[in-house]
C-alpha positions as CSV (number, residue, x, y, z in Angstrom):
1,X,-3.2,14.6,5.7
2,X,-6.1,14.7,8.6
3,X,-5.2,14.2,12.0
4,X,-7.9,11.7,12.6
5,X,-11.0,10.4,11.2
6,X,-13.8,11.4,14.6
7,X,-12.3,13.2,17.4
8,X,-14.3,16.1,18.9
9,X,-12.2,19.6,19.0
10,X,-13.9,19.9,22.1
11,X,-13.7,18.2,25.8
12,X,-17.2,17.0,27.4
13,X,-18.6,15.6,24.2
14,X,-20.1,12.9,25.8
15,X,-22.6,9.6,25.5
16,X,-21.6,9.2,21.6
17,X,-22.0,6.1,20.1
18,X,-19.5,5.1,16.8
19,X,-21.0,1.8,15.2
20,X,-20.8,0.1,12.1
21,X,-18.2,2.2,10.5
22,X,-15.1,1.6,8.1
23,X,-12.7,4.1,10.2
24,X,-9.1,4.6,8.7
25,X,-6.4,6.4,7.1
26,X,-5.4,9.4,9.8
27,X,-2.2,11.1,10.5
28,X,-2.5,10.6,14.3
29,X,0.5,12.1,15.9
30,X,2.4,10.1,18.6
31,X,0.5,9.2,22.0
32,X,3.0,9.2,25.4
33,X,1.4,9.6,28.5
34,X,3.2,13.2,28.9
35,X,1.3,14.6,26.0
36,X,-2.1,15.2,24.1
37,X,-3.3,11.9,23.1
38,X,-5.1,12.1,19.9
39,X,-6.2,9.0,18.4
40,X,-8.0,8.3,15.2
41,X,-11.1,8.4,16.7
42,X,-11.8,9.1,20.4
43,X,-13.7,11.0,22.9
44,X,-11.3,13.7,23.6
45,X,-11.2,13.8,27.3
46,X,-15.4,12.8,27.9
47,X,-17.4,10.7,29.4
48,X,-19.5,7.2,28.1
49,X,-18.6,6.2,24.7
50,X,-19.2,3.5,22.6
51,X,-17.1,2.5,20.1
52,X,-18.4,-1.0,18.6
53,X,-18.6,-3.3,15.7
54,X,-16.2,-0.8,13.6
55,X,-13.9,-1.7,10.9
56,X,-10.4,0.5,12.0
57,X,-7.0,0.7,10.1
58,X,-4.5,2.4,9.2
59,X,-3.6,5.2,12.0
60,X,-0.1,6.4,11.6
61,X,0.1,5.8,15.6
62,X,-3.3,5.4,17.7
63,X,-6.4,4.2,16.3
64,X,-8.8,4.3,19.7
65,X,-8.0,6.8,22.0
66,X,-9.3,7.1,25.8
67,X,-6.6,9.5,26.8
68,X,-5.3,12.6,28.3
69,X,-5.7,15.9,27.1
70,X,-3.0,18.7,26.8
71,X,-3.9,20.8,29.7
72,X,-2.4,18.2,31.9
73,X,0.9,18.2,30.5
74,X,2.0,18.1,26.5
75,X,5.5,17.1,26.0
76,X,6.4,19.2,28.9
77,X,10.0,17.3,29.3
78,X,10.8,17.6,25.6
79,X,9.9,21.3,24.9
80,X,11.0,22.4,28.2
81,X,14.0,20.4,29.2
82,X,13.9,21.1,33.2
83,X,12.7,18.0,34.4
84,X,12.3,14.3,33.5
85,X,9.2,13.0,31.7
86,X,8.3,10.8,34.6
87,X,8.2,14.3,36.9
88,X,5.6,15.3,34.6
89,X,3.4,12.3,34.1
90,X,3.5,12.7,38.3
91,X,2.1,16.1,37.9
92,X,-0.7,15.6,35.1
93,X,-2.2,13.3,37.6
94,X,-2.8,16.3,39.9
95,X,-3.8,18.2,37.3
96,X,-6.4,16.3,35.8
97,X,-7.7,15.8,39.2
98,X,-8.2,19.7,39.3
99,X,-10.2,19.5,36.2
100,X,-12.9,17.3,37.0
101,X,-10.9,13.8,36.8
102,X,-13.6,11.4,38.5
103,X,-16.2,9.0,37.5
104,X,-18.8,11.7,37.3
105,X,-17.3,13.4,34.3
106,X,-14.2,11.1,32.4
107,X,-14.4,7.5,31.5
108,X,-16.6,4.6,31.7
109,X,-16.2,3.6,27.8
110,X,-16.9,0.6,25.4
111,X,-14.9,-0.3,23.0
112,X,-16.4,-3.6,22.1
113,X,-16.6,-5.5,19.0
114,X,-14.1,-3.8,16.4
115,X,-11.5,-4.8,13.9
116,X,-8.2,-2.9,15.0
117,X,-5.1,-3.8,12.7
118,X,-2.2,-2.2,10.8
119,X,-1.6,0.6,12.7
120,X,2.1,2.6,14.2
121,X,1.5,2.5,17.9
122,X,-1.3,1.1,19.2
123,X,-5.1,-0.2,18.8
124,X,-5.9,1.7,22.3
125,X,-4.3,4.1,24.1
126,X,-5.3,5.7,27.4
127,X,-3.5,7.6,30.0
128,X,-6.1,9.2,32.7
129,X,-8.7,9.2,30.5
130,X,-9.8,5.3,30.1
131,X,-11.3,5.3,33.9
132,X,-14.1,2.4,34.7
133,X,-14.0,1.4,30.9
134,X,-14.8,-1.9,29.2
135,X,-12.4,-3.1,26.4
136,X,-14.4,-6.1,24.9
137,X,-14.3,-8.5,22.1
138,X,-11.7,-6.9,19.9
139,X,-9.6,-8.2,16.9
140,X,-6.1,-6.7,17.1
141,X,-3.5,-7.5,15.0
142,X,-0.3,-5.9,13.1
143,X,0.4,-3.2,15.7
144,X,3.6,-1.4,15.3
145,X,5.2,-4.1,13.1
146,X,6.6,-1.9,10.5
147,X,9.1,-0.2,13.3
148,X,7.8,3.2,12.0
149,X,9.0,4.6,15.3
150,X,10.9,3.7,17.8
151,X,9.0,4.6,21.7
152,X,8.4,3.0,25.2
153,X,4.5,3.7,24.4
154,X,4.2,0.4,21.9
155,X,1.5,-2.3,22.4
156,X,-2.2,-3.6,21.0
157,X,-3.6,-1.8,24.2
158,X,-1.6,0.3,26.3
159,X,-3.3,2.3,29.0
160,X,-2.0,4.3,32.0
161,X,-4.2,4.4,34.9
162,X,-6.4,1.6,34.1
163,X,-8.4,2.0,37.5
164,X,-11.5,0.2,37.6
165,X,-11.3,-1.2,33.8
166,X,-12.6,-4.0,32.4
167,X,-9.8,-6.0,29.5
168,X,-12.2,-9.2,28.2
169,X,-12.6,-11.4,25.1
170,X,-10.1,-10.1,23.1
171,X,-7.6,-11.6,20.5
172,X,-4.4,-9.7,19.9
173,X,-1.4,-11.0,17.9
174,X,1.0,-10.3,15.7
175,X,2.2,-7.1,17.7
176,X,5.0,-6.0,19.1
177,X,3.0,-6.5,22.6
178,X,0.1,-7.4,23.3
179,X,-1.6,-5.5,26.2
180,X,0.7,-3.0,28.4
181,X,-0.7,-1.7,32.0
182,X,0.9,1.3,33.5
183,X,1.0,3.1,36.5
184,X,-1.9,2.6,38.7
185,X,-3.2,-0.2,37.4
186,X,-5.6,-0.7,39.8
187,X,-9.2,-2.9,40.2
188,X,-7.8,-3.5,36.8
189,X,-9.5,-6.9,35.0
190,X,-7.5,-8.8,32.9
191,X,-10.1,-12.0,31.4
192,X,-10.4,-14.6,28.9
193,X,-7.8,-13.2,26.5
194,X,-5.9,-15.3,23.6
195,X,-2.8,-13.7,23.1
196,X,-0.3,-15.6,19.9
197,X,2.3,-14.8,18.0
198,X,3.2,-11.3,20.1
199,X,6.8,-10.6,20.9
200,X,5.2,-10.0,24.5
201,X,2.0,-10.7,25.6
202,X,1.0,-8.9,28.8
203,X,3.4,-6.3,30.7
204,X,2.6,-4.9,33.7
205,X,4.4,-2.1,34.7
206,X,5.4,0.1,38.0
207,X,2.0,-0.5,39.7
208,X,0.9,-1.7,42.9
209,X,-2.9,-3.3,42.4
210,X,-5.7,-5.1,43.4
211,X,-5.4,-6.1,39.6
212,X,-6.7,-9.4,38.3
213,X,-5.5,-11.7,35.2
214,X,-7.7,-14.5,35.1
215,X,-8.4,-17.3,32.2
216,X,-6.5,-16.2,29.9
217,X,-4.5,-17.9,27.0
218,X,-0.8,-16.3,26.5
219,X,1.3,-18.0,23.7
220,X,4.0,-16.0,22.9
221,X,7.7,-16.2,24.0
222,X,7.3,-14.0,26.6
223,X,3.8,-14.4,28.6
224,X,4.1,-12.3,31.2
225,X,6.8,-9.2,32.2
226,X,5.6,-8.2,36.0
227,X,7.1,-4.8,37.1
228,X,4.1,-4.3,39.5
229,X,2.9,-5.6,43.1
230,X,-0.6,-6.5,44.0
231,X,-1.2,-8.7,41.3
232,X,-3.9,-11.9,40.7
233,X,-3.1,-14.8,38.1
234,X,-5.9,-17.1,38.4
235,X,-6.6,-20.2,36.2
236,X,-4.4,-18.5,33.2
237,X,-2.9,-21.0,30.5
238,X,1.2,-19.6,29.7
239,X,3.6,-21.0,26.9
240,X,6.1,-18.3,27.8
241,X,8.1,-16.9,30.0
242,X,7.6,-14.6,33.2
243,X,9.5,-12.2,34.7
244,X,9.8,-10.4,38.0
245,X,12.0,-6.3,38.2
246,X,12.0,-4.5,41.1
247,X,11.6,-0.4,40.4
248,X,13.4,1.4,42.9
249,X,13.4,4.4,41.5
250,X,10.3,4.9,40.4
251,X,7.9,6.0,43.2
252,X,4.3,5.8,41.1
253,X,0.4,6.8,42.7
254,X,-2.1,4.6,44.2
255,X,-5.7,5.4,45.2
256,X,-8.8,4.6,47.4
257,X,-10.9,1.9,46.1
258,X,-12.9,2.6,42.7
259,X,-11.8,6.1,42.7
260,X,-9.5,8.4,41.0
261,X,-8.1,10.3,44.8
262,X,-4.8,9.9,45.3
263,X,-3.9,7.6,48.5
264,X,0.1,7.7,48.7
265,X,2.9,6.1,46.5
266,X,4.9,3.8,46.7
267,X,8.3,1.9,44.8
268,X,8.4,-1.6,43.2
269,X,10.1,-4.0,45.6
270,X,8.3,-7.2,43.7
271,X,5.8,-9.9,45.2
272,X,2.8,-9.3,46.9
273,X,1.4,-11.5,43.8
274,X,-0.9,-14.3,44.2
275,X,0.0,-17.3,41.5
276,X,-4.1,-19.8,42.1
277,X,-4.3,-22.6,39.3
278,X,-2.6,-21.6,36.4
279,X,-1.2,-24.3,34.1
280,X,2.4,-23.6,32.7
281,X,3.8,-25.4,29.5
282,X,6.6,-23.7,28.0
283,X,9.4,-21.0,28.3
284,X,12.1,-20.3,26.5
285,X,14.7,-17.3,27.7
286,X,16.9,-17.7,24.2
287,X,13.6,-17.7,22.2
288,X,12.1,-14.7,24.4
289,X,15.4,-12.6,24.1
290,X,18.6,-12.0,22.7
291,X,21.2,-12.7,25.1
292,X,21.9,-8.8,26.0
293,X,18.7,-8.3,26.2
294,X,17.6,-6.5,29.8
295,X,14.4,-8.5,30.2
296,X,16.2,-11.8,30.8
297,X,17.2,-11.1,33.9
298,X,14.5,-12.1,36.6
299,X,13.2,-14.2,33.7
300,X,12.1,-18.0,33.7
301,X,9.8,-20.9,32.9
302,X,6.9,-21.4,35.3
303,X,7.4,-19.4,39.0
304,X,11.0,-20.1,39.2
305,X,11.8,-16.0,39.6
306,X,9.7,-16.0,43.2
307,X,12.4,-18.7,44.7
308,X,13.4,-17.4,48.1
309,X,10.2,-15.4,48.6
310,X,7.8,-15.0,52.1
311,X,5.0,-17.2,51.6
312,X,3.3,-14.9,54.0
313,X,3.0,-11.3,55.8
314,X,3.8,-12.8,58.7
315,X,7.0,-14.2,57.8
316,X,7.8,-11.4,56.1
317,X,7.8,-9.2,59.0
318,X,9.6,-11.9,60.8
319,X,12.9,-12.1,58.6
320,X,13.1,-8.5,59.7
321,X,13.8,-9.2,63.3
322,X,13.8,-6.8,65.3
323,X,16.3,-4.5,63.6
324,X,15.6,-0.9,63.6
325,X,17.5,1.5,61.9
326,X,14.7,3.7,60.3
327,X,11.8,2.4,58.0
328,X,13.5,3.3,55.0
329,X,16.2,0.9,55.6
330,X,14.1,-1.4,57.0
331,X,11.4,-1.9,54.4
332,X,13.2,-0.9,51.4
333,X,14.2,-3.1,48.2
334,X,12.5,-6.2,50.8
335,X,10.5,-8.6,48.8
336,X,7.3,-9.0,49.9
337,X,5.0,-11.9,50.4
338,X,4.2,-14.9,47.3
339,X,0.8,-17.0,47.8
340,X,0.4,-19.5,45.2
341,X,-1.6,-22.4,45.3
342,X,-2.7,-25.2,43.0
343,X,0.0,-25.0,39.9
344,X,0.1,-26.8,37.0
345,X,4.1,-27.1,35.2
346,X,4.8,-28.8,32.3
347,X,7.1,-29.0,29.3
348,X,10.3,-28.2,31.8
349,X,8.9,-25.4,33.2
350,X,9.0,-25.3,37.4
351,X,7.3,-23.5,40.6
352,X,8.9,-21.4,42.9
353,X,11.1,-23.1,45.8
354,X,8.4,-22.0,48.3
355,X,5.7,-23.9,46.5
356,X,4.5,-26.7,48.4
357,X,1.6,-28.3,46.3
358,X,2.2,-27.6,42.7
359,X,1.7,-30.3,40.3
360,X,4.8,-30.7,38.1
361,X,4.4,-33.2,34.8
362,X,7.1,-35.3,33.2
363,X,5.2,-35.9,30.4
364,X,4.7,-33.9,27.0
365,X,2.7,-30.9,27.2
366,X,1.2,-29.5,23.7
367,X,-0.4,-26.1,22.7
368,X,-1.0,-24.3,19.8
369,X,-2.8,-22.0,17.9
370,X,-3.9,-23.2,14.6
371,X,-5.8,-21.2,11.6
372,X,-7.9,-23.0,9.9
373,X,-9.1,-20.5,6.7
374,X,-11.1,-17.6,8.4
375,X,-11.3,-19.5,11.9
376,X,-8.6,-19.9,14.4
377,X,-8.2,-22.3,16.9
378,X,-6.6,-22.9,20.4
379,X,-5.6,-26.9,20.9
380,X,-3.6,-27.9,23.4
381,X,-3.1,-31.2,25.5
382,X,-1.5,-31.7,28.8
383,X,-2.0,-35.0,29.7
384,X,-1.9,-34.9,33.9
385,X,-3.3,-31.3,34.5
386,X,-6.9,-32.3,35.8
387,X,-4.7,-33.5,38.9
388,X,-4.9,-30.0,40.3
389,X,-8.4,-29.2,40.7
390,X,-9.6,-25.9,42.6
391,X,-13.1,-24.5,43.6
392,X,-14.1,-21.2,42.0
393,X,-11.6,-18.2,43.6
394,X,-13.2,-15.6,45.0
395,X,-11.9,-12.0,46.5
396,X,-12.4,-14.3,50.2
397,X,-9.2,-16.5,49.1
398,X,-7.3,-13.5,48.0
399,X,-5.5,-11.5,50.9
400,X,-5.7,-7.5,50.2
401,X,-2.5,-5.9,48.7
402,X,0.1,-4.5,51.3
403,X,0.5,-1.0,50.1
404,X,-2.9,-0.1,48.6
405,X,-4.4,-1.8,52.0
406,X,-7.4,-3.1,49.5
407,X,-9.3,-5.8,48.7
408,X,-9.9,-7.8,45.3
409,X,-13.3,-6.4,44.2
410,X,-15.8,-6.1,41.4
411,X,-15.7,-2.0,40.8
412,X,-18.9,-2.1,42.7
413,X,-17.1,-3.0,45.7
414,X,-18.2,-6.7,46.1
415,X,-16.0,-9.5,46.2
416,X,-14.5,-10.7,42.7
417,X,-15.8,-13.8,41.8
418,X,-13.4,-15.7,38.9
419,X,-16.0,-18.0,37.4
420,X,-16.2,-17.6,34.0
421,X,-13.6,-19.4,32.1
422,X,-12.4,-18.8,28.5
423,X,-15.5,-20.3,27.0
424,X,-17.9,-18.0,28.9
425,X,-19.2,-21.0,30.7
426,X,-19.9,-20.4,34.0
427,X,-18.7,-21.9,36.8
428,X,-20.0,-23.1,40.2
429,X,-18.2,-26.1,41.4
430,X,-14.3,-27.0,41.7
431,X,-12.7,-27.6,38.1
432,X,-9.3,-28.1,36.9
433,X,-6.4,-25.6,36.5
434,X,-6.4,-23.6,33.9
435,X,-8.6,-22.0,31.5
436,X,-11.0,-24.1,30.7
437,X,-13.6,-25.9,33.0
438,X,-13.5,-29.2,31.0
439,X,-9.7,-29.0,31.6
440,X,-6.9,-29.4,29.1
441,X,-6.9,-33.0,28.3
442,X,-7.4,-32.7,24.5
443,X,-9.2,-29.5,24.0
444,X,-10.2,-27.7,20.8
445,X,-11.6,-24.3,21.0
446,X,-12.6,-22.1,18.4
447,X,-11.0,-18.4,19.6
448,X,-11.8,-16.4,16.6
């Protein structure tokens, strides 16, 4: 059996291009961010790939691989036994670092264009190594849904370090989740994704931002999972649930601004998010998860788990008074700030207590995805959403994250600007919530 199908022995292979090709049928072994990372086919810790317009199947765990290499750390916990895996993935960050981990010499990928299905762990996998990539116009479906293996490492895409990349245009379902960011997911773009049929559509996990999810479509029982701070939801379109955990326990890296040198760390204590013009429409907990299940808790339909929050720093540092016991009392396990603005809820689902101008709808809310032989289709109707209407967000109406101390930029340091919706059009005046500039009113789109 071959351990994959194009995957240089050697680092520094860089500026390939892979297009046009039927890639399939490898051994890959399995991919955690602790360990080599060998995928079916992959740069092998490089610089400027293109992997586009291929046909790829059938990997026993990771079919496109932008990840790590062993020198950094290769099942260190496992073979050695002295220290947790989460001790390690620490370390590996340092050590990549000292071997040239920096936008001159690792990253800035494509993966555009390719057919990614039936495979044991994931369609992309990246820890370290999938810096200032693009991820673009990909077909994933039928990750992991054979339970081959059992591991915290499971999704369509699921990349560690994301800093500075680009997720856009793609359609994942029928996995067991449909993109996972984690650790450091940071200058991270999230746009004009249709996620369906997923046990969980986007997860984002122990990180502290700038990160952006804008205009996208998320279907599936559970929309959104946020273990993270510093986090953007601009004009999305949810059906499912969203949760809020605080990690206490888990101090994980940040870093300067489009760059891969360590800045500090920090825990989880929640917020910081900003919620602009997003139109919810569904949410079942008992459909999302069993009743044991962890991920209820903090769980709900629409905002509901910010109730209670600071609507700004200033309030924030307010309720503290002027207590002072030592900044690790003082500080600690303290949500931080919620801005949200200009919220569509529907179909029972409800803001946060400390919204003020959401737009809640009594009526019927519809959406669904709908396959029509080759050709899929998003329609969904929610009569009443074009009430909330919102001019085109920009990195001006987003305040920088607390702990990074940065603003919401393009990776070359300009403001974002969100205004493209799902369609591509662009934008330059106010439109409704949501995904689509037209609004949702009776809309049909064609998504694959």
């Amino acid at each position: 059996m071959r351990p994959a199908v194009f995957f240089p022995a050697d680092h520094h292979v860089d500026f390939i291009t892979v297009r046009g090709f039927e890639l399939c049928q490898a051994a890959t072994q399995w991919a955690p961010p602790t360990a080599n990372q060998p995928g079916l086919v992959g740069p092998n810790w490089a610089r400027g790939w293109v992997i586009e317009d291929n046909d790829i199947h059938d990997a026993t765990c990771s079919a496109v691989s932008l990840g790590k290499e062993a020198s950094t750390g290769d099942n260190y916990a496992t073979d050695r036994g002295d220290k947790p895996g989460y001790q390690y993935q620490l370390e590996s960050v340092f050590s990549a670092r000292q071997i040239g981990w920096d936008r001159e010499h690792i990253g800035s990928h494509v993966v555009r264009n390719n057919h990614i299905h039936h495979c044991g762990q994931n369609a992309v996998v990246g820890h370290l190594g999938c810096v200032f990539s693009r991820i673009e116009g990909n077909h994933i479906h039928d990750i992991a849904n054979d339970r081959a293996f059992y591991g915290h490492e499971i999704a369509g895409i699921k990349l560690h370090a994301p800093i500075d990349v680009v997720i856009a245009d793609n359609r994942i379902h029928d996995c067991s989740l449909g993109i996972w960011l984690d650790w450091q997911t940071q200058g991270t773009r999230i746009t004009r994704n249709v996620l369906w049929d997923n046990s969980r559509d986007l997860f984002v996990e122990v990180s502290h931002g700038p990160y952006v999810v804008d205009h996208n479509v998320l279907t599936s029982p559970v929309s959104v999972e946020n273990h993270s701070q510093g986090g953007a939801y601009v004009n999305n379109l949810l059906a499912g649930t969203v949760g809020l955990k605080q990690m206490l326990d888990r101090a994980t890296p940040y870093h300067r601004p489009h760059s891969t040198q360590v800045a500090g760390y920090a825990i989880i204590v929640c917020g910081d998010d900003r919620w602009v013009g997003n139109v919810f429409v569904g949410g079942d907990l008992d459909t999302a998860y069993s009743d044991e299940s962890w991920g209820r808790i903090g769980a709900g339909a629409g905002t509901v788990a910010y109730d209670g929050y600071p609507t700004s720093l200033e309030q924030y540092l307010t309720e503290m008074g002027d207590r002072w016991d030592g900044d690790h009392t003082r500080f600690t396990g303290r949500v931080q700030p919620y801005l949200a603005r200009g919220n569509v809820y529907a179909g029972g689902t409800r803001p946060a207590d400390v919204e003020n101008d959401a737009v809640v709808l009594d009526g019927p809310a519809r959406l669904e995805v709908v396959t029509s032989g080759d050709e899929v289709w998003l329609e969904v109707d929610v009569p009443g959403a074009d009430a909330a209407v919102l001019d085109v967000v920009t990195g001006a109406d987003l305040p920088p994250v607390r702990f990074v101390g940065a603003e919401f930029e393009e990776p070359d340091g300009s403001p974002v600007r969100l205004g493209t919706d799902l369609e591509g059009t662009e934008v330059t005046g106010p439109t409704p919530a949501g995904p689509l500039a037209g609004g949702l009113s009776g809309a049909r789109v064609r998504v694959l």
